[in-house]
Structures are given as C-alpha cells and as structure tokens.
C-alpha positions in Angstrom: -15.3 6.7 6.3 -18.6 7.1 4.7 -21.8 7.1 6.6 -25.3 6.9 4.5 -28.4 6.2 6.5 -31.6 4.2 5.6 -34.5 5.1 7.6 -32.7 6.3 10.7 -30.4 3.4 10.1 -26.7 4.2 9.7 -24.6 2.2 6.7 -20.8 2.7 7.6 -18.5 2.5 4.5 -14.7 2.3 5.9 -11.6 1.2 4.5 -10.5 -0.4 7.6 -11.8 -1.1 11.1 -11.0 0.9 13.9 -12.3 1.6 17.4 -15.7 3.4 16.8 -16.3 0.0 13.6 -15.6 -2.3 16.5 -17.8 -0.8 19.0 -20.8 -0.3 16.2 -19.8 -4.3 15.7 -21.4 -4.5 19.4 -24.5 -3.5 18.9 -27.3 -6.2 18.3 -29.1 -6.4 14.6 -25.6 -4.8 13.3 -24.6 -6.6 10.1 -20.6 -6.4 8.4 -19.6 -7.0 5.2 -16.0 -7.8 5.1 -15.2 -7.6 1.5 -16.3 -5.7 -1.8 -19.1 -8.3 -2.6 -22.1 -7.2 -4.9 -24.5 -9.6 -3.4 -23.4 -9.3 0.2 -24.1 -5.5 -0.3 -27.0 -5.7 -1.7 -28.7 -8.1 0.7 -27.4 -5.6 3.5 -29.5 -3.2 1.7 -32.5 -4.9 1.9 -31.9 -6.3 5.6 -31.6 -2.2 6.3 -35.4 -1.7 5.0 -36.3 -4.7 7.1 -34.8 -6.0 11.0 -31.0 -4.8 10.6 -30.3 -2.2 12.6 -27.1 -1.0 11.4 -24.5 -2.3 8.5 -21.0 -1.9 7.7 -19.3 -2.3 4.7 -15.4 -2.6 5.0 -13.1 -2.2 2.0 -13.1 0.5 -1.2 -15.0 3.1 0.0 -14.9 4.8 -3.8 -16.0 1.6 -5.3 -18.8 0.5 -2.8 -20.4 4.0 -3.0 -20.5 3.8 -6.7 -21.9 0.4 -6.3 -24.6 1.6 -4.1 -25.5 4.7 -5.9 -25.8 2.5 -8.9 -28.8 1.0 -7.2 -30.8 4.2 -7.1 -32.2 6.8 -9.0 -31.2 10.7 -8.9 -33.9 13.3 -8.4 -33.7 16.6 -7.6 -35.8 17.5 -4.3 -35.5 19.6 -1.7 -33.4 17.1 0.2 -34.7 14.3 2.2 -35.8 11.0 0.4 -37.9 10.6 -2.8 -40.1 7.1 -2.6 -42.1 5.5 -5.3 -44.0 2.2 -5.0 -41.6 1.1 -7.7 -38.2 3.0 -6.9 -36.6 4.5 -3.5 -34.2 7.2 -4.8 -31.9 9.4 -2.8 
C-alpha cells in the first residue's frame, strides 16, 4: 500500500481492501477506484484538487504509480511541491 497526498489530501494505492481501506471508505467526499482504469484515475486526480477529500485506488500498485507519475513532471527541489500555472510537478 502506497499513500501519496494532494494538498493534505491522502491517495491510497492498495492491492486489496482491508480494514483501514474499508474504514477510509467511511469517510464522506472519499472516492474508490475499483479497477486499473486510466480515466477513472485521472478524474480522481482532478476531484483531489477540487471537493474530494480522499481517494483510493485498488489494484496494481506498480502500474497505477507509473500511471500517475506519468502525469507529472520531475524537478529537483528541496522537497515539498513545485507548481506552475501550466504544470503541478512533484
């Protein structure tokens, strides 16, 4: 399990549910993605930069990370997030 957050906002990336999934499943504004589905992923994406509170992704974890990482751009900083008006990079 794989847990990348979005402006405070946790994405959980699991290959199967368990007992902390399901209680994260409970919360209100949490979104799941049930299957390895490139649109489904990337609308949770944007729902996380606007009123989802918390998303979970549940199948390959290798595979959806790549996916994800895909999305963005590399650079180097100190840590913390890089944003552009044109790109949001990690």
């Amino acid at each position: 399990m794989r847990t990348i957050y979005f402006d405070q906002k946790p994405l959980i990336i699991t290959a199967k549910k368990d007992n902390a999934i399901l209680q994260t499943l409970n919360l209100p504004g949490t979104v799941l993605v049930n299957e390895f589905n490139l649109n489904a992923i990337t609308d949770l994406l944007k729902g996380l930069q606007e009123d989802v509170k918390a998303g979970i992704i549940v199948g390959d974890e290798e595979s959806t990370l790549h996916f994800i990482k895909s999305l963005f751009t590399v650079v180097p900083a100190a840590g913390g997030l890089v944003v552009t008006p044109e790109v949001i990079s990690l």
